[in-house]
C-alpha positions as a LaTeX table, in Angstrom:
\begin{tabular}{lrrr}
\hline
Residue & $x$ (\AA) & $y$ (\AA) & $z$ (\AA) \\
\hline
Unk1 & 123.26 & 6.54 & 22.28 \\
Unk2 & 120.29 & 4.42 & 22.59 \\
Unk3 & 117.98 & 4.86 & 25.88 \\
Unk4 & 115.66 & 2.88 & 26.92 \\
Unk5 & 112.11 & 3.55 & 25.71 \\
Unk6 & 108.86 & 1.90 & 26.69 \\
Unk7 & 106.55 & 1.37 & 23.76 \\
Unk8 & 102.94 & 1.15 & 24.77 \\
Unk9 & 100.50 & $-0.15$ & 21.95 \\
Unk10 & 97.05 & 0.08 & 23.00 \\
Unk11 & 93.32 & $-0.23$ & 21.12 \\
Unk12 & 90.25 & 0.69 & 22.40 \\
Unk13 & 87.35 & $-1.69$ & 22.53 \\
Unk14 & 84.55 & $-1.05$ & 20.35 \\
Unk15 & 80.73 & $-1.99$ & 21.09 \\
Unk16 & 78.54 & $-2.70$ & 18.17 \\
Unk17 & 74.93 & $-2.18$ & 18.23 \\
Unk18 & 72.31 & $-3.70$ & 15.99 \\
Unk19 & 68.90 & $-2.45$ & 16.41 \\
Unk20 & 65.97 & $-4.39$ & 15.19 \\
Unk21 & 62.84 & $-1.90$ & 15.02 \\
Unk22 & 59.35 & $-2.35$ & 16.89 \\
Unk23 & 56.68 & $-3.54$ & 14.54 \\
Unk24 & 52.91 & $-3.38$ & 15.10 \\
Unk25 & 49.80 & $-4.78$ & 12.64 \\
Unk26 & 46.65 & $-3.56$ & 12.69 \\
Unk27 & 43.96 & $-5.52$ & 11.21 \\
Unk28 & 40.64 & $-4.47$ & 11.26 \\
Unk29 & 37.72 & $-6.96$ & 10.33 \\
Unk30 & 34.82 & $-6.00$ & 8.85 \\
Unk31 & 31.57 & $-6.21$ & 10.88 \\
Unk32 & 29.48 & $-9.48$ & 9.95 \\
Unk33 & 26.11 & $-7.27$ & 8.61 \\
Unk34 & 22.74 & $-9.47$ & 7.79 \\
Unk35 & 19.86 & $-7.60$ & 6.74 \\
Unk36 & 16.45 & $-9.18$ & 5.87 \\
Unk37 & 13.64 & $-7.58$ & 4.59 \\
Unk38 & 10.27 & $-8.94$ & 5.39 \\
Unk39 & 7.74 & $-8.34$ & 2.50 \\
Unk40 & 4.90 & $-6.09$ & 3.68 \\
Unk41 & 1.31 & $-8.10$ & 4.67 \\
Unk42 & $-1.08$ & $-7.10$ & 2.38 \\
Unk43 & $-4.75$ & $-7.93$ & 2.53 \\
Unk44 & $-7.16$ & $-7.18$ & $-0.16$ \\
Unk45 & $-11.31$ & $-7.81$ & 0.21 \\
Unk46 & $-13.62$ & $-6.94$ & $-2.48$ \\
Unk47 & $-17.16$ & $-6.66$ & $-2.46$ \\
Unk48 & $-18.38$ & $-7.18$ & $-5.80$ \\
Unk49 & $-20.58$ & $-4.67$ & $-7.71$ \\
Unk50 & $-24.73$ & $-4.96$ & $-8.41$ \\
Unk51 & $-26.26$ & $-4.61$ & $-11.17$ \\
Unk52 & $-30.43$ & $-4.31$ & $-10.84$ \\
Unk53 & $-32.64$ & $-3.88$ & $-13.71$ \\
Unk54 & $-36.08$ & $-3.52$ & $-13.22$ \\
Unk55 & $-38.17$ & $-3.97$ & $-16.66$ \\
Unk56 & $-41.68$ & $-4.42$ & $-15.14$ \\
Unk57 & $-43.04$ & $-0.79$ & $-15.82$ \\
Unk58 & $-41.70$ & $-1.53$ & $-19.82$ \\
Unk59 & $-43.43$ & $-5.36$ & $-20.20$ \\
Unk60 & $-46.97$ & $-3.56$ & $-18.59$ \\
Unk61 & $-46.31$ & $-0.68$ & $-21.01$ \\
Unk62 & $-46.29$ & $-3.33$ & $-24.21$ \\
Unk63 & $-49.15$ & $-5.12$ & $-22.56$ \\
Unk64 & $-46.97$ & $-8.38$ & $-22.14$ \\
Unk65 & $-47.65$ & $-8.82$ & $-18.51$ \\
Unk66 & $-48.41$ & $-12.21$ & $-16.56$ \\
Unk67 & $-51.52$ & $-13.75$ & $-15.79$ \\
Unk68 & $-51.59$ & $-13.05$ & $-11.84$ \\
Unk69 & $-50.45$ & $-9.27$ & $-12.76$ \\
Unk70 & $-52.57$ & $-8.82$ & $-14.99$ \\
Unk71 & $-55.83$ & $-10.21$ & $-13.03$ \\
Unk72 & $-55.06$ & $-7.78$ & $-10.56$ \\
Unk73 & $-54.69$ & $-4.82$ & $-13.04$ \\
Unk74 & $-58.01$ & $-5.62$ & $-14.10$ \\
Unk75 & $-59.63$ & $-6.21$ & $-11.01$ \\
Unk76 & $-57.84$ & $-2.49$ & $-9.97$ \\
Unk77 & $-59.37$ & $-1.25$ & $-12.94$ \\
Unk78 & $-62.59$ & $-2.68$ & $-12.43$ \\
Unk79 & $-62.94$ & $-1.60$ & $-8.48$ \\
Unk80 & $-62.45$ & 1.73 & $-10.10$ \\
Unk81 & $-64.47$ & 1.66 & $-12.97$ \\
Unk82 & $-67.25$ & 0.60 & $-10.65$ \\
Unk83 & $-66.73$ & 3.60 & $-7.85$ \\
Unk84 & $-66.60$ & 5.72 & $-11.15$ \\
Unk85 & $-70.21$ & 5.00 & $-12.11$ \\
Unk86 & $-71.61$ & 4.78 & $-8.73$ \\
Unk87 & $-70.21$ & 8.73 & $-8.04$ \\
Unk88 & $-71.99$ & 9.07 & $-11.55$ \\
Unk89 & $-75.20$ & 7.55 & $-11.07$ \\
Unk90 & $-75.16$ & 9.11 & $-7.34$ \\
Unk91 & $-74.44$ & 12.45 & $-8.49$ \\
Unk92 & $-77.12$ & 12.66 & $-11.70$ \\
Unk93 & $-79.74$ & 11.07 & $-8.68$ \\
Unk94 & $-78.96$ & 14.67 & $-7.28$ \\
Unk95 & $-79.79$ & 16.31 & $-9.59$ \\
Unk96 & $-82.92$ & 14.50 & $-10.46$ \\
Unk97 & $-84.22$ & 15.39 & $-7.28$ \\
Unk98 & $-83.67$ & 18.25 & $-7.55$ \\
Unk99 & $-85.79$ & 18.65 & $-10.57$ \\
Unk100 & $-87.19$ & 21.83 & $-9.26$ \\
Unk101 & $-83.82$ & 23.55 & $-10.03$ \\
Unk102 & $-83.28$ & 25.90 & $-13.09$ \\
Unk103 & $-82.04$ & 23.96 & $-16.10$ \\
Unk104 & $-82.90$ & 20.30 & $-17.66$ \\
Unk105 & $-80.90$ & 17.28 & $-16.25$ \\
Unk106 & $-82.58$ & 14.76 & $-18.20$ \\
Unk107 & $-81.66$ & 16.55 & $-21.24$ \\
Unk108 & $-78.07$ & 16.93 & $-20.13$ \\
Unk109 & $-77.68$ & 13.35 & $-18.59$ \\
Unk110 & $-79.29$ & 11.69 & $-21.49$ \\
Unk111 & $-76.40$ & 13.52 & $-23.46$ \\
Unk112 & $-74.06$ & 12.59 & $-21.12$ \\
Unk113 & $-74.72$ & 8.69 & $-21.31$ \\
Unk114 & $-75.25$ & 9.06 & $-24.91$ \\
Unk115 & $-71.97$ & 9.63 & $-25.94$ \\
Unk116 & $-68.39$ & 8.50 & $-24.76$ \\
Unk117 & $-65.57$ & 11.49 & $-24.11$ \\
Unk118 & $-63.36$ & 11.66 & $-27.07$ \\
Unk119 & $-60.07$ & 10.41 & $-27.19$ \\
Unk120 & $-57.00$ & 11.81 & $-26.85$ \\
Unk121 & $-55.04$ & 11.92 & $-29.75$ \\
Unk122 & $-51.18$ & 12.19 & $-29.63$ \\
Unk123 & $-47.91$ & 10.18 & $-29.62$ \\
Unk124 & $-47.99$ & 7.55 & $-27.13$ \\
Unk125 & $-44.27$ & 6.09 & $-26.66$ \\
Unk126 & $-44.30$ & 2.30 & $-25.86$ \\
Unk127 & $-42.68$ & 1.53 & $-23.37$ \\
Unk128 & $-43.07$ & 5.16 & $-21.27$ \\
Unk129 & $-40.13$ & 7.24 & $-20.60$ \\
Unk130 & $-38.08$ & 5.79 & $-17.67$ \\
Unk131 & $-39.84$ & 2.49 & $-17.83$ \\
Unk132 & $-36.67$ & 0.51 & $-17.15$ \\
Unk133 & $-35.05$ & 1.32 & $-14.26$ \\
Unk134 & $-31.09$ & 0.39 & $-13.56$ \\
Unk135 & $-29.70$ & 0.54 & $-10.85$ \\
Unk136 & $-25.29$ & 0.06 & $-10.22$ \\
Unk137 & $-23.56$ & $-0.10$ & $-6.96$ \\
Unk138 & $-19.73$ & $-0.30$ & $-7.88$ \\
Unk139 & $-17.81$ & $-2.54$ & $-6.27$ \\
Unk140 & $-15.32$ & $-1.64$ & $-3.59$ \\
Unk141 & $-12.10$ & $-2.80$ & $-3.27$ \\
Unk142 & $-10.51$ & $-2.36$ & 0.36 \\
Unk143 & $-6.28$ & $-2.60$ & 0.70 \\
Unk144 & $-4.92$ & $-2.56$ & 3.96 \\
Unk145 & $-0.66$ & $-2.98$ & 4.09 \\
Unk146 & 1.27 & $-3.41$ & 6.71 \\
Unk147 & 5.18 & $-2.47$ & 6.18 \\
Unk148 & 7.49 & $-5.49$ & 8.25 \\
Unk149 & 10.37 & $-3.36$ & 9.64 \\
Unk150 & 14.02 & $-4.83$ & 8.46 \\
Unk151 & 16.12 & $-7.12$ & 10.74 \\
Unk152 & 19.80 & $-5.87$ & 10.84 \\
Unk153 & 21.86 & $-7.96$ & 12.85 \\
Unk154 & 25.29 & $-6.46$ & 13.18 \\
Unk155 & 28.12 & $-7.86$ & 14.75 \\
Unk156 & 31.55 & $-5.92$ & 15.35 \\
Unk157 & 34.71 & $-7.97$ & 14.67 \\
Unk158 & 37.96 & $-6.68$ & 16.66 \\
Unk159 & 40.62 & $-5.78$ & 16.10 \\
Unk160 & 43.39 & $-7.82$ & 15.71 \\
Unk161 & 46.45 & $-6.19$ & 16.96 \\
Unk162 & 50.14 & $-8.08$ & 16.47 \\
Unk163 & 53.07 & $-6.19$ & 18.20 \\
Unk164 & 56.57 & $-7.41$ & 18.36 \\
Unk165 & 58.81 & $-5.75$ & 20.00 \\
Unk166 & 61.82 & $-4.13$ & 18.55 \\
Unk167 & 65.89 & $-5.14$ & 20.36 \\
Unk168 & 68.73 & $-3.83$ & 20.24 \\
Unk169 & 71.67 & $-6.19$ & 20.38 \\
Unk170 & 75.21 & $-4.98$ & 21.90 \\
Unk171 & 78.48 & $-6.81$ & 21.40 \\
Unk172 & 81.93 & $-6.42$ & 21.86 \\
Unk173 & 83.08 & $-5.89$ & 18.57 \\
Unk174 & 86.87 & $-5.30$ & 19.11 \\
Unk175 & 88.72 & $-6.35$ & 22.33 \\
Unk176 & 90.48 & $-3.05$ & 24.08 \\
Unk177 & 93.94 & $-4.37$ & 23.96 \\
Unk178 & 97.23 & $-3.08$ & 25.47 \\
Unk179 & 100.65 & $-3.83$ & 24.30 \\
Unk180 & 104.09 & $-2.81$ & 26.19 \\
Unk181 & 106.96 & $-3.09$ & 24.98 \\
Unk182 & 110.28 & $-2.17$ & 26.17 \\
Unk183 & 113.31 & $-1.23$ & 23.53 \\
Unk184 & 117.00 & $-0.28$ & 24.43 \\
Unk185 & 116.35 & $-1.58$ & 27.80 \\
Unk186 & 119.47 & $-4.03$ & 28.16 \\
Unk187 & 122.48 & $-3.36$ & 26.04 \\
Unk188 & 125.07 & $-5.49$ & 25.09 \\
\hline
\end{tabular}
């Protein structure tokens, strides 16, 4: 015997997903840097050196003087030449008046006037010892520098930051779906 039946077909719906993921860029620029160095002001001054030599002592000491400096050398030396003789001939006066005095001045003058002092004998260095004198003043040299400080200029880039969002996409991938059916319902 055959009974009826009822047949029910059914299917579920399915969702599908698709995901697309979140992205993000980072880009960092680098800072525009400019550095300049000024070069340091320097100033130099010099004063230049001296030289001085005085040969004047050494040309009277070889007798090879000029004609002014030498007419006053011997007028010097005739002034005191003169005063010389004059003490003399002052000082033996003295003594001739006073006549009356032990001893003999005429004797003793007459001897005196008669004969010159010797002279000195020894090594006579022309020109004297120290006769030309030198004198040097170096020269000096003055610096003076003055260090420029540097110009940095610095300027910050930023960042650049590029997001884009992520999705997720849902569909219906399969209808849900019922089916009835109904078997050995009417015989024949």
């Amino acid at each position: 015997m055959e009974l009826p039946q009822i047949r029910m077909q059914s299917q579920m719906a399915k969702i599908s997903m698709a995901t697309q993921p979140a992205r993000q860029e980072i880009h960092q620029p680098k800072a525009d840097l400019s550095i300049q160095q000024p070069h340091a002001t320097i100033t130099m001054q010099t004063t230049p050196s001296r030289l001085t030599i005085d040969q004047s002592q050494a040309w009277e000491d070889m007798n090879l003087i000029g004609v002014l400096r030498s007419t006053e050398k011997l007028a010097q030396e005739g002034k005191q030449a003169a005063s010389e003789g004059t003490g003399r001939r002052a000082s033996q006066g003295t003594e001739l008046m006073k006549i009356e005095n032990k001893g003999n001045p005429l004797v003793s003058q007459a001897f005196q006037n008669a004969h010159e002092p010797p002279k000195s004998l020894g090594i006579k260095f022309i020109p004297s010892l120290n006769a030309v004198k030198i004198n040097y003043e170096p020269s000096k040299l003055d610096i003076n520098v003055t260090p420029n400080k540097p110009i940095i200029e610095s300027n910050v880039n930023k960042p650049e930051i590029n997001y884009i969002p992520g999705s997720v996409d849902i569909s219906l991938e399969q209808h849900q779906s019922l089916e009835i059916d109904f078997v050995n319902l009417f015989t024949n």
